[in-house]
Backbone bond lengths (Angstrom), bond angles and torsions (degrees), N, CA, C in turn:
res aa  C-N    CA-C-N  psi(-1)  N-CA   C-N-CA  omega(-1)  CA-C   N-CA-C  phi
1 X - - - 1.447 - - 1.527 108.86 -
2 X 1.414 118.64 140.84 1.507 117.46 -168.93 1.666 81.74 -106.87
3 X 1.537 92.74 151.41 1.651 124.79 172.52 1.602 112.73 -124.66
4 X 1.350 78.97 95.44 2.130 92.52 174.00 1.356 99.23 -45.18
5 X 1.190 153.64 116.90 1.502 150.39 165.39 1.401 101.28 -74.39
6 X 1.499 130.68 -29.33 1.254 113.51 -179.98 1.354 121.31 -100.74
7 X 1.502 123.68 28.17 0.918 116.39 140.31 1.644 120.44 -119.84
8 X 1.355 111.21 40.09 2.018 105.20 -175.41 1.807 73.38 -83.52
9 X 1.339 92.45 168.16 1.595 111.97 -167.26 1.942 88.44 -130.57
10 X 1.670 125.52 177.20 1.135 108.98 165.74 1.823 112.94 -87.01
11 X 0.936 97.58 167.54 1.964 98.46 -177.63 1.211 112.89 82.56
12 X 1.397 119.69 -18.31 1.714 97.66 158.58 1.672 107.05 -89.06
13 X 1.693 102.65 -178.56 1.618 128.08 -134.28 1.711 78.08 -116.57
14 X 1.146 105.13 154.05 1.870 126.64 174.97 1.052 85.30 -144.94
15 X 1.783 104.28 131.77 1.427 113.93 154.44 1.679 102.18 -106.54
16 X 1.386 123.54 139.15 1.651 139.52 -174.83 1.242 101.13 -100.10
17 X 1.324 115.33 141.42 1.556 114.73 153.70 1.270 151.01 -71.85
18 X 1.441 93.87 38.24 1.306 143.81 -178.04 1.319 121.89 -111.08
19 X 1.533 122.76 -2.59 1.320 148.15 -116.22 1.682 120.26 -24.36
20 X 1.464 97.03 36.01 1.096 97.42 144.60 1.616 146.27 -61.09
21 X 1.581 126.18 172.69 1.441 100.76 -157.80 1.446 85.16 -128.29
22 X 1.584 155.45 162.53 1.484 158.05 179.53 1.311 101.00 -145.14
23 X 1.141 110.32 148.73 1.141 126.64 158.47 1.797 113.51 -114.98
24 X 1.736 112.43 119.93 1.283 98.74 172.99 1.404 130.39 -67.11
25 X 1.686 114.47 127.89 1.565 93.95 169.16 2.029 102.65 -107.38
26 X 0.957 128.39 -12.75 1.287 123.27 162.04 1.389 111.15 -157.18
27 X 1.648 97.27 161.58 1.652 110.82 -153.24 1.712 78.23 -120.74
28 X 1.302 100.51 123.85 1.840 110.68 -169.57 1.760 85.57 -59.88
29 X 1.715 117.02 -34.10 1.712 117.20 -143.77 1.198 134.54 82.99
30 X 1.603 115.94 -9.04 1.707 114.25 158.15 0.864 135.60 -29.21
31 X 1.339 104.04 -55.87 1.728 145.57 -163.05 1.209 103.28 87.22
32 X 1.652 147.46 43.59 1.250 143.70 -173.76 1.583 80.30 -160.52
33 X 1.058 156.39 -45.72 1.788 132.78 -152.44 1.625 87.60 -124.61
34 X 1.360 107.54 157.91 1.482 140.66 157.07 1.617 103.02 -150.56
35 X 1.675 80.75 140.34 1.690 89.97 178.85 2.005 101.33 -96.07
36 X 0.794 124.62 140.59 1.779 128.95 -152.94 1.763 93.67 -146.62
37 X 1.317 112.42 131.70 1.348 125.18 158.91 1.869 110.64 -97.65
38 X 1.022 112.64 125.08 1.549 128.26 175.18 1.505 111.57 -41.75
39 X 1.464 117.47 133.10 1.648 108.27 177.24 2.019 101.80 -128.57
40 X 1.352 90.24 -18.80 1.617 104.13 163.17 1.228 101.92 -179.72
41 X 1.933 96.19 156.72 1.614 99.84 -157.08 1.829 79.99 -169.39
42 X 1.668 94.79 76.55 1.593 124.83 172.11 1.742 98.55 -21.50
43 X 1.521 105.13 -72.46 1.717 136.57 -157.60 1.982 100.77 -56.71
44 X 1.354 106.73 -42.32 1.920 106.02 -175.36 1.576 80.66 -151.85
45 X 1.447 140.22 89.08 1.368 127.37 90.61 1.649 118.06 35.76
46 X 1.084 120.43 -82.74 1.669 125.69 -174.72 1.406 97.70 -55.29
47 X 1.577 134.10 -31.90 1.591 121.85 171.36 1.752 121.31 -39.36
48 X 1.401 102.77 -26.96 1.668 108.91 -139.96 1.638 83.34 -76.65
49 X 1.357 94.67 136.58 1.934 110.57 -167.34 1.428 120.42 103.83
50 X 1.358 106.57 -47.16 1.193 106.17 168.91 1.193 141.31 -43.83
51 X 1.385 127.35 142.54 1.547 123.28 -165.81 1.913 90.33 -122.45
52 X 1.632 97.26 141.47 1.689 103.39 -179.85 1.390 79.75 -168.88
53 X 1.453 89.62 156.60 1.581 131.70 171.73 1.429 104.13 -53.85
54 X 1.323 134.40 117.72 1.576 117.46 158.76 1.528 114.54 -120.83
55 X 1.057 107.31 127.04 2.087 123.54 -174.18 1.273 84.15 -67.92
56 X 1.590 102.21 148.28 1.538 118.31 156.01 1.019 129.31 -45.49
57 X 1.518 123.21 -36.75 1.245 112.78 -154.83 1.854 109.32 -99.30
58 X 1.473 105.38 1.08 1.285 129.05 156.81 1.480 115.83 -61.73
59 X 1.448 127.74 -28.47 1.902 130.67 -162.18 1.405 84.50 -113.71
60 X 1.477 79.12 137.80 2.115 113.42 171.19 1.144 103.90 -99.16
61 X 1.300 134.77 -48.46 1.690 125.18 178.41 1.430 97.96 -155.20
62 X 1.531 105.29 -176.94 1.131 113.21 155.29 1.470 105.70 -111.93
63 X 1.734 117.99 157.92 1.321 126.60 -157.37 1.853 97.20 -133.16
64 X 1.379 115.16 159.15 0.980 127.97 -165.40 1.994 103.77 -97.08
């Protein structure tokens, strides 16, 4: 599934292939980076809160 990066907005959900889960809080506008705070993060736990850069080619969809 392709993920337009330039249109995630903040407050929607990214799922990573990481199966981790994000929530966007800003869309840099590249169309390659969003800055995303952690809402679960299966793999390290201690992520969840955290805010990091995630590349496109890291996100599987966006989730509801």
């Amino acid at each position: 599934m392709f993920v337009n990066f330039l249109e995630l907005k903040p407050g929607q959900k990214i799922l990573l292939k990481s199966q981790a889960v994000a929530e966007i809080v800003e869309n840099i506008g590249d169309g390659i980076w969003v800055n995303a705070k952690f809402l679960e993060h299966p793999g390290d736990p201690s992520m969840v809160g955290n805010e990091e850069l995630c590349y496109c080619e890291d996100v599987l969809k966006v989730v509801d």
